[in-house]
C-alpha positions as CSV (number, residue, x, y, z in Angstrom):
1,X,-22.2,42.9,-53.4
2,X,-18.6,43.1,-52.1
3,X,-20.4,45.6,-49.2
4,X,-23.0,43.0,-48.8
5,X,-20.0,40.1,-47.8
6,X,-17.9,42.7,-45.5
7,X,-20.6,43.1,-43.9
8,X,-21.3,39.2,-43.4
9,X,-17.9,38.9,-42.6
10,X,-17.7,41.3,-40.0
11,X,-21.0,39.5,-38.5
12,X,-19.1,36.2,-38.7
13,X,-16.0,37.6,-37.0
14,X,-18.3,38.9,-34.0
15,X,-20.3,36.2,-33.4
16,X,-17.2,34.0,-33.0
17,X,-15.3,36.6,-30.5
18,X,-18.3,37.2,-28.5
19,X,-18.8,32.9,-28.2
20,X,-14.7,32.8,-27.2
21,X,-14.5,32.0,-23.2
22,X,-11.8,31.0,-21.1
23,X,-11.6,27.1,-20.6
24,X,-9.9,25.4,-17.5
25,X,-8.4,22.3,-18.4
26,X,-8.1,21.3,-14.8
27,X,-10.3,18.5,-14.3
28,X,-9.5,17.3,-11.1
29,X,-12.2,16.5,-8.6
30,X,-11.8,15.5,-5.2
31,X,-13.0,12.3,-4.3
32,X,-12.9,9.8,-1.7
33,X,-11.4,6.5,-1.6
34,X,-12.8,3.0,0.1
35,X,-10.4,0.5,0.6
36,X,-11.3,-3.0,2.5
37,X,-10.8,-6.6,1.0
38,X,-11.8,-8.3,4.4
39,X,-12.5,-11.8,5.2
40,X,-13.8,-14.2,8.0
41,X,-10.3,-14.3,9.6
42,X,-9.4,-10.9,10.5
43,X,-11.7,-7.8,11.9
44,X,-13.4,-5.7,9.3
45,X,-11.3,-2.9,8.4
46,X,-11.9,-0.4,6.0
47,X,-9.5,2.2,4.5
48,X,-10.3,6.0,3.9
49,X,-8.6,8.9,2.0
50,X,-8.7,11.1,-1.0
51,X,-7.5,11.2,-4.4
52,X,-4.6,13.3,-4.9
53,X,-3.9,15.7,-8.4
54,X,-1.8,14.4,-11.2
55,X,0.4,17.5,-10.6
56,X,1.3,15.6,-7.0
57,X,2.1,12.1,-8.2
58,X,4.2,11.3,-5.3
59,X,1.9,13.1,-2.1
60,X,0.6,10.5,0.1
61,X,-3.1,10.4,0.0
62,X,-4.3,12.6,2.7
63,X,-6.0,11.5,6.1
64,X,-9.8,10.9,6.6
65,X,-10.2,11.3,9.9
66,X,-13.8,12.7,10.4
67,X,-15.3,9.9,7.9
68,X,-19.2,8.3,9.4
69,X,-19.1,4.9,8.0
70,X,-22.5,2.6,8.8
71,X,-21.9,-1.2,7.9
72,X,-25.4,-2.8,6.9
73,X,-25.1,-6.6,7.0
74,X,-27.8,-8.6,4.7
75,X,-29.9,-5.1,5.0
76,X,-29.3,-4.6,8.4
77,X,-27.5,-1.9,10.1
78,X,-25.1,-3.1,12.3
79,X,-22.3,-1.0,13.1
80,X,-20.6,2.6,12.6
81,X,-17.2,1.9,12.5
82,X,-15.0,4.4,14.6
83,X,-11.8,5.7,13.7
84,X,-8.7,3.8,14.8
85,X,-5.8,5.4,13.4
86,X,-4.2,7.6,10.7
87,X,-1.6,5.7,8.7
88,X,1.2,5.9,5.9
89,X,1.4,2.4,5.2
90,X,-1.2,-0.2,4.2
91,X,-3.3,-0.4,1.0
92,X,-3.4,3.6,0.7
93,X,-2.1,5.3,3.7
94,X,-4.8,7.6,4.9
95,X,-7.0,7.0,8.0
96,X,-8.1,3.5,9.4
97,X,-11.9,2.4,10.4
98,X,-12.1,-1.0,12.4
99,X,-14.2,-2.6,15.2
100,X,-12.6,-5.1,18.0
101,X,-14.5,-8.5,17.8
102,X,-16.3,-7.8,14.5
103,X,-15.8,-10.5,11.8
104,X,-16.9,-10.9,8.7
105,X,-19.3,-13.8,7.9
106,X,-19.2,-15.9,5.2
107,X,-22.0,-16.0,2.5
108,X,-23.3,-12.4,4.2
109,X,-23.5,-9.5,2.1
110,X,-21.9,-5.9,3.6
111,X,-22.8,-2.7,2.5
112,X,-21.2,0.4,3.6
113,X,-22.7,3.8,3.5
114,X,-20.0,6.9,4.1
115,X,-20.0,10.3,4.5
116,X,-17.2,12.7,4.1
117,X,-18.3,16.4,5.1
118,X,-17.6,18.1,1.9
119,X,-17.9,15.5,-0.6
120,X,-20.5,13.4,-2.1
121,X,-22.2,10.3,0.4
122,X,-20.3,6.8,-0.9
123,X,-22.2,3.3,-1.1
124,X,-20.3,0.4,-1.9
125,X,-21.7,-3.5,-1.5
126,X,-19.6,-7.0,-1.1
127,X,-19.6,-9.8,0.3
128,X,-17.5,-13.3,1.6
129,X,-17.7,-15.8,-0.5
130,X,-17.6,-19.4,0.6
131,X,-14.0,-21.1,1.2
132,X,-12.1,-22.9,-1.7
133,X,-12.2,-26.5,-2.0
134,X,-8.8,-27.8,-0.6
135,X,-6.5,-28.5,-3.7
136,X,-4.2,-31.2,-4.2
137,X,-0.5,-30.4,-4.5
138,X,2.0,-32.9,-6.3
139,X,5.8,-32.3,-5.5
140,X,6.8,-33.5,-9.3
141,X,10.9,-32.4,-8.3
142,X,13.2,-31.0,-6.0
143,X,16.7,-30.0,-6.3
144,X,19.4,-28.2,-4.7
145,X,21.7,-26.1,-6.8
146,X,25.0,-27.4,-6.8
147,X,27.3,-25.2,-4.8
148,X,29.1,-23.4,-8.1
149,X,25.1,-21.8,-9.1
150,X,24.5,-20.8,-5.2
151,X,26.0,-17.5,-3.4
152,X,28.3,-18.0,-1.0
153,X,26.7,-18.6,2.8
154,X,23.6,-19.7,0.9
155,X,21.6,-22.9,-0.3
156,X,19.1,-22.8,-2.9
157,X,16.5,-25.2,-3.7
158,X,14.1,-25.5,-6.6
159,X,10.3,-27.1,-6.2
160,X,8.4,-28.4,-8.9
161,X,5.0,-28.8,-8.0
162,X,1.4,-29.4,-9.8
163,X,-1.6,-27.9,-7.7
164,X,-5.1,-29.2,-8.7
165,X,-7.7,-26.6,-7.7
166,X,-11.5,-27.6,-7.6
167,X,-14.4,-25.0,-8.6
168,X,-17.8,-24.9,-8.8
169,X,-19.9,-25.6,-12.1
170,X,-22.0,-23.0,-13.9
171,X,-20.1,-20.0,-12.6
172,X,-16.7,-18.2,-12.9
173,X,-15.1,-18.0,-10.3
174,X,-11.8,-16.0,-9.0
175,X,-8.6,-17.4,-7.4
176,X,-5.5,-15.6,-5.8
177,X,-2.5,-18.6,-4.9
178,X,0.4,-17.2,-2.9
179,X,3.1,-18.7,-1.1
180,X,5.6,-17.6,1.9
181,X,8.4,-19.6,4.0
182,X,8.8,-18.3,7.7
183,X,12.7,-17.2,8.5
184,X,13.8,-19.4,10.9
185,X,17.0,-17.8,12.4
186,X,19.4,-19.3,14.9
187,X,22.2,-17.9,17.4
188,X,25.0,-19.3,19.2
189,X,24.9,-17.8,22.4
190,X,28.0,-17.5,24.8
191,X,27.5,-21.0,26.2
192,X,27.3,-22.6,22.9
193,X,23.4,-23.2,23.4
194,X,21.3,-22.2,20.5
195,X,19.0,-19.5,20.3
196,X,15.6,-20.1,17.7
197,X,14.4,-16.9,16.3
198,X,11.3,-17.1,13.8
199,X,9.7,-13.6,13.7
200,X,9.7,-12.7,10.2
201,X,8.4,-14.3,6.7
202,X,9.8,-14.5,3.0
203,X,7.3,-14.2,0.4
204,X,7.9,-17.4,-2.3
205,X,7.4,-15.7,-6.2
206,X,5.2,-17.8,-7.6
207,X,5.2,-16.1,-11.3
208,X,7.4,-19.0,-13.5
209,X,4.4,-21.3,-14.8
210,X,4.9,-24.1,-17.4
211,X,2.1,-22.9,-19.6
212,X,1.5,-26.6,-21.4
213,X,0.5,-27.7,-18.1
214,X,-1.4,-25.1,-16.3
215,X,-5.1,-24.7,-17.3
216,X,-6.2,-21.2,-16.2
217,X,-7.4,-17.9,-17.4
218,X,-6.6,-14.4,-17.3
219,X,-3.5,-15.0,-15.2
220,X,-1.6,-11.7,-13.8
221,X,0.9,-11.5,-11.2
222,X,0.2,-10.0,-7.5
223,X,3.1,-7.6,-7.4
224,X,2.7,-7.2,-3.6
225,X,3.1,-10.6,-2.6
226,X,5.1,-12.4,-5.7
227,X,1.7,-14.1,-5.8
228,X,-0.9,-15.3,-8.6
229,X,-4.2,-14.4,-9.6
230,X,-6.3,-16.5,-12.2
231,X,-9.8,-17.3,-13.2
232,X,-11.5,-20.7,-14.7
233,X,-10.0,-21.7,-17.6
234,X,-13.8,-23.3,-18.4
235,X,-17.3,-22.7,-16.8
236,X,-18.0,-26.6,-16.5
237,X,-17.4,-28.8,-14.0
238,X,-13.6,-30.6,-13.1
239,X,-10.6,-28.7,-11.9
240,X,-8.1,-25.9,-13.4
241,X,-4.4,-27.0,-13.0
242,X,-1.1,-25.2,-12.5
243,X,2.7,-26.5,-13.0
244,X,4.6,-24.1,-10.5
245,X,8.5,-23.8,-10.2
246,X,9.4,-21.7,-7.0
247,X,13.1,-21.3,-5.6
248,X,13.8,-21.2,-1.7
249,X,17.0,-20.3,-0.2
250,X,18.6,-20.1,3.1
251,X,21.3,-18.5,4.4
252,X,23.3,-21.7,6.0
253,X,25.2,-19.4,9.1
254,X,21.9,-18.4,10.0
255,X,18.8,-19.8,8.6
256,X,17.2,-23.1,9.4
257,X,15.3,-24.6,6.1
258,X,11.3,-24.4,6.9
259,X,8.0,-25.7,5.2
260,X,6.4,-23.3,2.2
261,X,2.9,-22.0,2.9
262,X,0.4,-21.3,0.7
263,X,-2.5,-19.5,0.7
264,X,-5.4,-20.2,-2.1
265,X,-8.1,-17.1,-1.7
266,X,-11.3,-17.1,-3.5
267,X,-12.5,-13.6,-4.3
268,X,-14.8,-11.9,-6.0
269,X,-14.5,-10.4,-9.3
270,X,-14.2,-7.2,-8.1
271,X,-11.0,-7.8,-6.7
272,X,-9.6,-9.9,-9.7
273,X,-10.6,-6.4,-11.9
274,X,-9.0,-4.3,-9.4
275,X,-5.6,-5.9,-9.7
276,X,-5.6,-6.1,-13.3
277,X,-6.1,-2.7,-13.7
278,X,-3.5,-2.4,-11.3
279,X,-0.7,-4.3,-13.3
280,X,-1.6,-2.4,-16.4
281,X,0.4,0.8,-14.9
282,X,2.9,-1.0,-14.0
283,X,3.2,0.7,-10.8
284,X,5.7,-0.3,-8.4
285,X,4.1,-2.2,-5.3
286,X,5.9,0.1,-2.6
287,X,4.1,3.4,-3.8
288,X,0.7,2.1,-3.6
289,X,-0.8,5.8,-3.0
290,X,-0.4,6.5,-6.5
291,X,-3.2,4.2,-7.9
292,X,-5.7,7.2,-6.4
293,X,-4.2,9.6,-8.8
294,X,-6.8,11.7,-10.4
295,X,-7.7,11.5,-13.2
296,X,-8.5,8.0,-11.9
297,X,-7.7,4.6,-14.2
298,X,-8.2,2.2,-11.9
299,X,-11.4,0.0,-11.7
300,X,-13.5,0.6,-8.8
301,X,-16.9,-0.4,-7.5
302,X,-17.3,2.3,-4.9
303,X,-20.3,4.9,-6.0
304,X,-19.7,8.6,-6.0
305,X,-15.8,7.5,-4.9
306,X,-12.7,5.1,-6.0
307,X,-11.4,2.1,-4.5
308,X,-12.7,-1.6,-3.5
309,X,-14.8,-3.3,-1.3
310,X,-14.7,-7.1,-1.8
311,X,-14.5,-10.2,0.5
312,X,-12.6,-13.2,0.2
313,X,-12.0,-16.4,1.5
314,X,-9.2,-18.6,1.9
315,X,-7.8,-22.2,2.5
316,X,-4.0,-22.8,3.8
317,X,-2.1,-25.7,2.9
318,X,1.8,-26.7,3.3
319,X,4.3,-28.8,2.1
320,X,7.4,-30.2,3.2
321,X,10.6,-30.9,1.3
């Protein structure tokens, strides 16, 4: 008996050592990534690179620069975008596709069809929605700090404003609000004439909302732009509402006081996704290559690849104070 479970022992033993294999625990796979959130006003422009390993969080995504991209518009083939130019900067560095004269149309749906040699073919599919209704925008307040809460050489004001945004019933829709004041500089030249100098912006952060008077959901901050993004608050029909207080300074020896513009975008979820993710790493908005980093935990809607494609539109507004 005690012959009979050695020898069942020593079968156990060898059926386990002969089973053991090496395992590599790297899972990285190469893969590319689609970047274009384009729109009726500017030329279609799409984005290319590659993921990166997680061993290599701070390499710049690599250059695409032998990408074929065909752009099918409602089922139609109507372009292969050539290759403009390799870039660091931008939504993720890497190589850049575009087309003079070739705007996006609104209500039309894109599709894009890549290959990379070496890597799986990509499809990805958006498309321009229509513009947002023009809101209405109540200037509730406006104050300038007293000179005791201001730096010195500057002025400060604070704006409290309501903006009433319209959407369509039946359907959830997406919003991105954002704001920017242009830098109007001035220079005493030798003959005491002055010299206007406005070639530059300063983006407005629009993140400090008085939550018992703003009726939105999902709200998360755009950490590129200081700007919002928000969904309906309800699927019927009326308006969603948001109580805004933004600061605007000035630098008095320098700077002339301008108007704030805004910018409300309508996008499609996709987009509103993609930056959610994107705010749950908390990654800072000047190393924008390291959303790509494999393994990959941002949301995507590019097949066989990472990234976005999604369209927007947008309607500009401004106010004076």
């Amino acid at each position: 008996m005690k012959k009979r479970n050695l020898l069942y022992s020593l079968m156990v033993l060898f059926l386990f050592s002969s089973c053991e294999q090496e395992v590599d625990l790297n899972l990285f796979v190469e893969k590319p990534i689609i970047y274009a959130n384009f729109n009726p006003d500017s030329l279609f422009t799409v984005w290319v690179s590659k993921t990166t390993p997680p061993e290599s969080p701070f390499q710049r995504n690599p250059k695409v620069d032998n990408a074929t991209i065909k752009v099918f518009e409602n089922e139609k083939l109507i372009h292969i975008l050539p290759l403009k130019r390799n870039a660091h900067t931008g939504p993720i560095g890497g190589s850049i596709y575009s087309l003079d004269r070739f705007y996006p149309q609104i209500n039309a749906v894109y599709e894009l069809e890549i290959e990379i040699p070496g890597l799986l073919p990509v499809y990805t599919r958006g498309e321009v929605p229509a513009a947002p209704q023009a809101p209405i925008v109540r200037i509730l307040n406006t104050k300038k700090l007293p000179p005791e809460a201001t730096p010195p050489g500057q002025e400060i004001y604070q704006v409290e404003l309501d903006v009433e945004i319209f959407h369509e019933s039946g359907q959830q829709e997406y919003f991105e609000l954002s704001a920017y004041s242009p830098v109007v500089t001035f220079d005493v030249m030798n003959d005491d004439t002055v010299k206007i100098i406005n070639g530059v912006h300063r983006d407005i952060n629009l993140s400090k909302i008085d939550p018992a008077h703003t009726q939105v959901d999902g709200l998360i901050s755009n950490l590129e732009n200081q700007g919002i993004f928000f969904t309906d608050a309800n699927r019927g029909e009326g308006s969603i509402k948001l109580r805004l207080f933004i600061e605007y300074d000035i630098y008095t020896e320098s700077e002339i006081k301008a108007p704030i513009y805004f910018s409300l975008k309508k996008h499609q979820e996709a987009a509103y996704l993609f930056r959610k993710s994107v705010q749950s790493l908390e990654i800072s908005p000047n190393t924008t290559f390291q959303y790509f980093i494999e393994p990959d935990m941002i949301y995507s809607n590019v097949g066989n690849g990472v990234g976005l494609f999604s369209g927007h539109n947008q309607r500009r507004f401004t106010i004076f104070f």
